[in-house]
Structures are given as structure tokens and as C-alpha cells.
DRENPA-540530 format. One line per 3 residues: number of its first residue (from 1); for each residue x, y, z of N, C-alpha, C. Coordinates in pm, 1 decimal. Layout:
# residues N
NUM) X/Y/Z/X/Y/Z/X/Y/Z; ... .
***
This chain:
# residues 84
1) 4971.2/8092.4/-12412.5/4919.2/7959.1/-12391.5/4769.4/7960.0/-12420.2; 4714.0/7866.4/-12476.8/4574.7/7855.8/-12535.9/4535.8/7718.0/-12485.0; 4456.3/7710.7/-12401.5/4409.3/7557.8/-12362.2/4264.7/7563.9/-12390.2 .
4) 4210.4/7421.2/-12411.3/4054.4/7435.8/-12389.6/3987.7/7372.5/-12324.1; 3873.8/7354.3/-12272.0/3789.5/7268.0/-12137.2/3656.4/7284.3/-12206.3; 3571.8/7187.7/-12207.0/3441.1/7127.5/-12233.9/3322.5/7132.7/-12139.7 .
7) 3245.9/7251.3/-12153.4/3151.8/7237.9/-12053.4/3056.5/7135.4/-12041.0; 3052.5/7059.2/-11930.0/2936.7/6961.1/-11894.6/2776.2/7028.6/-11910.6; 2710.2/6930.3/-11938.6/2545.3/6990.5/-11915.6/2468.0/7057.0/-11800.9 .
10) 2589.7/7054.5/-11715.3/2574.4/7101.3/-11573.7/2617.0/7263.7/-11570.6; 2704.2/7277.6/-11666.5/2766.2/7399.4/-11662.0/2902.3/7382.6/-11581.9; 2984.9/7284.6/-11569.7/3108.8/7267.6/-11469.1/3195.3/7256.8/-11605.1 .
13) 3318.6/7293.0/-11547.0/3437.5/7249.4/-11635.6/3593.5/7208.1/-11554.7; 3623.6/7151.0/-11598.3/3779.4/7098.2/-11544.3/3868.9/7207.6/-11594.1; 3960.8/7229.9/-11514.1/4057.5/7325.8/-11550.1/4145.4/7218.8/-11565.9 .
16) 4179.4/7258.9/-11764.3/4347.9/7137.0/-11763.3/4476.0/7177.7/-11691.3; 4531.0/7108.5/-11687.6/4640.4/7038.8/-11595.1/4742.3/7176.1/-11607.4; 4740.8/7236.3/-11759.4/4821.4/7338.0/-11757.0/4799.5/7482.0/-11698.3 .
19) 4699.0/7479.9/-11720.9/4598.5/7552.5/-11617.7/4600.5/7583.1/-11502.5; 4628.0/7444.7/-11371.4/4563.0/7423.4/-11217.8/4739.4/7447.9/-11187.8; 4874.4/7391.1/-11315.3/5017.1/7449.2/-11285.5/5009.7/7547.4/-11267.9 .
22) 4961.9/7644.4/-11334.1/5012.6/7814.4/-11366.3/4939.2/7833.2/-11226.0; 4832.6/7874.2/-11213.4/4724.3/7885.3/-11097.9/4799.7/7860.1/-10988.0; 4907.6/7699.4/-10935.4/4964.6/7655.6/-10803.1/4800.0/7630.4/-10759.8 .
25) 4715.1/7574.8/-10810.3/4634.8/7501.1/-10756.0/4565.4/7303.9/-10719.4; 4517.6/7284.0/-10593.5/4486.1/7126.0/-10642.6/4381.6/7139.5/-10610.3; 4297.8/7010.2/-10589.2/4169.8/6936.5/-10556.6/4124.5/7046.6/-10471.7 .
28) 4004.4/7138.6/-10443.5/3904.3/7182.8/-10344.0/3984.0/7338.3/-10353.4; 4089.0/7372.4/-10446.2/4116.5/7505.4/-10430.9/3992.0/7569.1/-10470.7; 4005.2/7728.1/-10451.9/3898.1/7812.8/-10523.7/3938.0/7928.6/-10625.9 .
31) 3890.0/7903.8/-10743.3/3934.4/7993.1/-10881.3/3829.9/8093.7/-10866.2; 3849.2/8232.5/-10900.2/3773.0/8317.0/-10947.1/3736.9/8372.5/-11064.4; 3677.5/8379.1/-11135.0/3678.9/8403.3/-11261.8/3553.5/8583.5/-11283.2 .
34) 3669.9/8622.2/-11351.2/3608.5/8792.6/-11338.8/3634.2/8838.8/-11483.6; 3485.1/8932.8/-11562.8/3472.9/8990.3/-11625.7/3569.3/9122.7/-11634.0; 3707.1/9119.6/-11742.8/3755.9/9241.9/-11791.3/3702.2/9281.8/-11942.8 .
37) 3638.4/9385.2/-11918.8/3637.6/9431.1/-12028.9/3543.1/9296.6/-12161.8; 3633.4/9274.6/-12260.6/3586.6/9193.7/-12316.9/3618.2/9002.4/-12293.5; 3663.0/8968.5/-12208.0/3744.4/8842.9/-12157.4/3712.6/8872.7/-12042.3 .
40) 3699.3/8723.2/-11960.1/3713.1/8661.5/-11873.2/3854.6/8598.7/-11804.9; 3868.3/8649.6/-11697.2/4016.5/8618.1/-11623.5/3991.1/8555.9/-11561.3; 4104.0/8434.1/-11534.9/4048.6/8302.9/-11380.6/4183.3/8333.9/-11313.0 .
43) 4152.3/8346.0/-11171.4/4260.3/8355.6/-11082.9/4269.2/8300.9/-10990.2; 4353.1/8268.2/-10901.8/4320.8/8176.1/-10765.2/4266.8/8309.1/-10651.4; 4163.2/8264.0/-10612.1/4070.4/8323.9/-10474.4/4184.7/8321.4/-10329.6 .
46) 4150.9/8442.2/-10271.9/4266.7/8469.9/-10201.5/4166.8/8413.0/-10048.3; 4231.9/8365.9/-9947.3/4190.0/8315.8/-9860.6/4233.4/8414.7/-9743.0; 4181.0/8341.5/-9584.1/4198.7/8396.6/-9456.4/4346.8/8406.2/-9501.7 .
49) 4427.0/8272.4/-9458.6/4538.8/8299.3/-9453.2/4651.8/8382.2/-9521.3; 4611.0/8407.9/-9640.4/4688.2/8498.7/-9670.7/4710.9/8684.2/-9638.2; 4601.8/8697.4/-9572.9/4557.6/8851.5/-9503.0/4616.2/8843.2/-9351.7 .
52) 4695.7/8716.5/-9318.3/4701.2/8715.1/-9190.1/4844.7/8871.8/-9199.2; 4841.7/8906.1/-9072.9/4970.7/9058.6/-9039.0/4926.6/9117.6/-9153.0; 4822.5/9146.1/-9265.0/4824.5/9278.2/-9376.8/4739.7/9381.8/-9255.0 .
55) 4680.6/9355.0/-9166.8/4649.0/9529.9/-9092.3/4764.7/9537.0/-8969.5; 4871.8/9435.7/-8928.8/4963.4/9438.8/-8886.0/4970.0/9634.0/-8829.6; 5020.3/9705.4/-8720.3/5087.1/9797.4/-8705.5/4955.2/9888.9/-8799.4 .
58) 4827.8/9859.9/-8829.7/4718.4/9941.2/-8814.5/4638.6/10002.8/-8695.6; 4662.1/9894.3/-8550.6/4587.7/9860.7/-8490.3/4567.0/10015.7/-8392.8; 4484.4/10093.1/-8444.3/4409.7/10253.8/-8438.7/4257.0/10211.6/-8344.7 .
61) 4254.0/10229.6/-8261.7/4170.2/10214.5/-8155.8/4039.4/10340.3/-8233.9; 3912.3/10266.4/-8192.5/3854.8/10346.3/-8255.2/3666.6/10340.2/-8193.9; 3637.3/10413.2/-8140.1/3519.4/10417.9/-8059.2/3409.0/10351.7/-8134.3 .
64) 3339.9/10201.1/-8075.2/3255.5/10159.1/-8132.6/3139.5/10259.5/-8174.4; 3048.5/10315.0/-8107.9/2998.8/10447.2/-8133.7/3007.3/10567.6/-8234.7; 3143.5/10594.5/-8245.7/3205.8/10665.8/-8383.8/3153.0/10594.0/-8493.0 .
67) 3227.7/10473.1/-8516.2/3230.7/10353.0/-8599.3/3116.1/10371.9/-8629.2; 2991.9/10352.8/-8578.3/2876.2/10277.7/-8590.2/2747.5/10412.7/-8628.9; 2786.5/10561.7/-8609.3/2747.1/10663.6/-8627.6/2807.9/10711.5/-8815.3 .
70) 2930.7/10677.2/-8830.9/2990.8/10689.4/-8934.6/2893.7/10592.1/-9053.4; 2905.6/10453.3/-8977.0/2842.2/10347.4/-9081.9/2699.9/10417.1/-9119.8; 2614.5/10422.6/-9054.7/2479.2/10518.9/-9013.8/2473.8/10616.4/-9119.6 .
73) 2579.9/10707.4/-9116.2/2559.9/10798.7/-9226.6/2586.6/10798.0/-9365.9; 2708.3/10688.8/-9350.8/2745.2/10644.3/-9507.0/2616.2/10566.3/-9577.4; 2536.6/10494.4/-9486.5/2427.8/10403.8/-9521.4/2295.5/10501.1/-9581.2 .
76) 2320.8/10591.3/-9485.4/2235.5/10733.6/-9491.9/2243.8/10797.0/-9624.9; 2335.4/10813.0/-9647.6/2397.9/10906.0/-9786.1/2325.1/10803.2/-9909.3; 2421.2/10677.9/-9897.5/2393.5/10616.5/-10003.1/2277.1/10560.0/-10039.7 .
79) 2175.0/10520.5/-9924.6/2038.4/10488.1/-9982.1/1984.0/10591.2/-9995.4; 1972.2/10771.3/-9959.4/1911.7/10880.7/-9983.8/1974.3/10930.1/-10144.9; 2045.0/10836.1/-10194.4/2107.3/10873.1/-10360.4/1998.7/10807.9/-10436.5 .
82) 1936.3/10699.0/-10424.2/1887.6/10557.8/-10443.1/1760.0/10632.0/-10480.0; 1715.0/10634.8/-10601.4/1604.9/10676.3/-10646.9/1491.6/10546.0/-10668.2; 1374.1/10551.6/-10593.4/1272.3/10438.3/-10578.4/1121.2/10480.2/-10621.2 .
***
């Protein structure tokens, strides 16, 4: 499928109709549009609701302290890579 859309002077464009079908999108959805390679891909933006139960039967108790000593060092590591 090959469609085309007309950018405004604004830089906005309408996604045609065949387009917002494939997508399952309407009015106020959100498209993402991401650099592969040489092309640009538009996809529909994934929301809260769809992550709802994905950490389901994760729920690993985990010492704020740990957590926050871990973050600390990863932050540690990666800005001590960071040549300034």
C-alpha cells in the first residue's frame, strides 16, 4: 500500500483514512513514528492500559535501599564512562 499526505507549513500532516484503518486508530490517538535504518515507520503508541497484568506474578519484593544503592552505581558507572 502506498498512500500520500501533504505537509502543512506547520509541519503537521493528516494520516489518510487508509492509514488511521490499518493503525485501528481515531481522533486524539497517538502515532509514533521511528527511524529504521533508511525509512521511517508509524505505529500506534502503546498506552497505560495496555501494560496493565504485563508485571503480573513479578511481584519480587525488593529493599528500597538495595534498589536505590544499585541505581547509584549504575549512574556511577555510566557517567564515570562519559568523557568531559
Amino acid at each position: 500500500m502506498a498512500v500520500t499526505a501533504k505537509i502543512t507549513s506547520k509541519g503537521q500532516i493528516t494520516l489518510p483514512k487508509e492509514v488511521r484503518k490499518l493503525l485501528k486508530v481515531d481522533a486524539g490517538a497517538v502515532v509514533v513514528f521511528e527511524k529504521e535504518d533508511d525509512k521511517v515507520v508509524v505505529r500506534t503508541a502503546k498506552t497505560l492500559r495496555e501494560f496493565k497484568g504485563f508485571l503480573k506474578g513479578k511481584n519480587v519484593p525488593t529493599d528500597f535501599d538495595v534498589m536505590r544503592n544499585k541505581a547509584k552505581k549504575y549512574l556511577g558507572d555510566k557517567l564515570g564512562r562519559v568523557k568531559r
